[in-house]
C-alpha positions in Angstrom: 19.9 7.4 6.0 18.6 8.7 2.5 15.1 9.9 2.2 14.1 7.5 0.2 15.4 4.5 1.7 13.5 5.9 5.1 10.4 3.6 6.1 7.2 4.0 5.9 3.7 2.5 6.9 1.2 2.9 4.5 -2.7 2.4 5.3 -4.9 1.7 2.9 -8.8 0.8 3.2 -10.6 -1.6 0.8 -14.3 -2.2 0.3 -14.0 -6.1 0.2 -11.1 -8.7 1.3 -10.9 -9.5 -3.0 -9.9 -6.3 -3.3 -7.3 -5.9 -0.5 -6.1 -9.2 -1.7 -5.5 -8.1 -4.8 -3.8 -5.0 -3.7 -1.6 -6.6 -1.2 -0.4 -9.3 -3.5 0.2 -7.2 -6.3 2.2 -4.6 -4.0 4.5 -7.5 -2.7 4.9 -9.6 -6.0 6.0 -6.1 -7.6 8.5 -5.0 -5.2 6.8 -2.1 -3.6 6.0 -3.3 -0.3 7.8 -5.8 1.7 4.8 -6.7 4.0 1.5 -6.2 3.8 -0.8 -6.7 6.9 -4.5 -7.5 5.5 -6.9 -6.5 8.7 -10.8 -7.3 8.0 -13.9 -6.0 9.3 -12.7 -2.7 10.2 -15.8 -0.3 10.8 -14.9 3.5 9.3 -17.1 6.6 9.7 -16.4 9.2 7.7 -18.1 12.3 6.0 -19.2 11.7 2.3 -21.1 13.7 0.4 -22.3 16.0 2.7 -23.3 13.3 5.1 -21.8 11.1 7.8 -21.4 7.1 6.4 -20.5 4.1 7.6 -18.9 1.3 6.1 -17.2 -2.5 7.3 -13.8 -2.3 5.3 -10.5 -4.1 4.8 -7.4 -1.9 6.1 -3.9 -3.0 4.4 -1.1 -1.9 6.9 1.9 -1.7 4.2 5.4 -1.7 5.4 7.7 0.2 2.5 10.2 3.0 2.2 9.8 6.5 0.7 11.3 5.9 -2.3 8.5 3.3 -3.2 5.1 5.7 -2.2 4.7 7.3 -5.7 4.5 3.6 -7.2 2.4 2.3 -4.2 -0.1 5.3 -4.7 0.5 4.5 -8.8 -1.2 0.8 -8.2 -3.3 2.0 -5.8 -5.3 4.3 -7.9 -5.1 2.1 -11.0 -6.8 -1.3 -9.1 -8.8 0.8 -6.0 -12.8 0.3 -7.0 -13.2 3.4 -4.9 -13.4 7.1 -6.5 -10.9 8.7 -3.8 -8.9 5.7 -2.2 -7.6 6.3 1.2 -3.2 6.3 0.8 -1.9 7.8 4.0 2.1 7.1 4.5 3.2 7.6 8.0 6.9 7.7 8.5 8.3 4.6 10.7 10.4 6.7 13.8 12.4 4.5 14.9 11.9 0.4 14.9 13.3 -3.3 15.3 17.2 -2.6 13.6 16.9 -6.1 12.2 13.5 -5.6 10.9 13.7 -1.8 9.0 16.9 -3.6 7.4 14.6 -6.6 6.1 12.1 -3.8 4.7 15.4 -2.0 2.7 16.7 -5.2 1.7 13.6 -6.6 0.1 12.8 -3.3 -1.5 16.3 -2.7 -3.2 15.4 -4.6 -6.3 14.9 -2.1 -9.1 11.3 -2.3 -9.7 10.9 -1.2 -13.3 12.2 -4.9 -13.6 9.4 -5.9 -11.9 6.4 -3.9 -14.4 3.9 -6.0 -15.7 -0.3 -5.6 -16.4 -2.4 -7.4 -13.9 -6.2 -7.9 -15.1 -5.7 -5.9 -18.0 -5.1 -2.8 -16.4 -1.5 -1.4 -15.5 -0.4 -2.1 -12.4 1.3 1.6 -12.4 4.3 0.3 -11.0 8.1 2.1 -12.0 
């Protein structure tokens, strides 16, 4: 299988569900992510400037291939409110045949075709 046609989960944490919303539909809509799982009221610790925090966050489980990351992490940083947005891939081993094939087949459409500005801002897809 070609590296970029290999799967990938991609997790992504939102400070509200409008914002994952927006995210998720925009990723989908665009061709860069065949599914995208919205999860809310997920609790993260984590350092941040120099001290532990806490915060109740949306986590987007994205279901893509390789060759769409770079355009995922594209939207992500043009439409994330936060300074250093959370874009961890993790590749997909080994899965439902039926399923991964769904993934490839929804994300062979050439997505330069699908570039467009959302809100006034690029959506940094292609």
């Amino acid at each position: 299988m070609p590296r970029a046609s290999r799967g990938l989960v991609i997790l992504v944490t939102c400070p509200t569900r409008r914002s994952a919303d927006r995210l998720a539909n925009a990723l989908v809509r665009h061709h860069a992510a065949a599914c995208v799982n919205i999860l809310p009221n997920v609790q993260s610790v984590f350092w941040w400037e120099g001290k532990v925090d806490r915060a109740r966050e949306v986590l987007l489980v994205i279901k893509t291939t390789a060759g769409r990351f770079d355009a995922i992490q594209r939207t992500v940083r043009a439409l994330h409110p936060y300074d250093v947005p959370e874009v961890i891939a993790l590749p997909i081993m080994v899965g439902h045949r039926p399923y991964l094939q769904w993934v490839a087949k929804e994300l062979s459409v050439d997505i330069s075709r699908s570039r467009r500005r959302l809100g006034g801002r690029s959506a940094g897809l292609g």
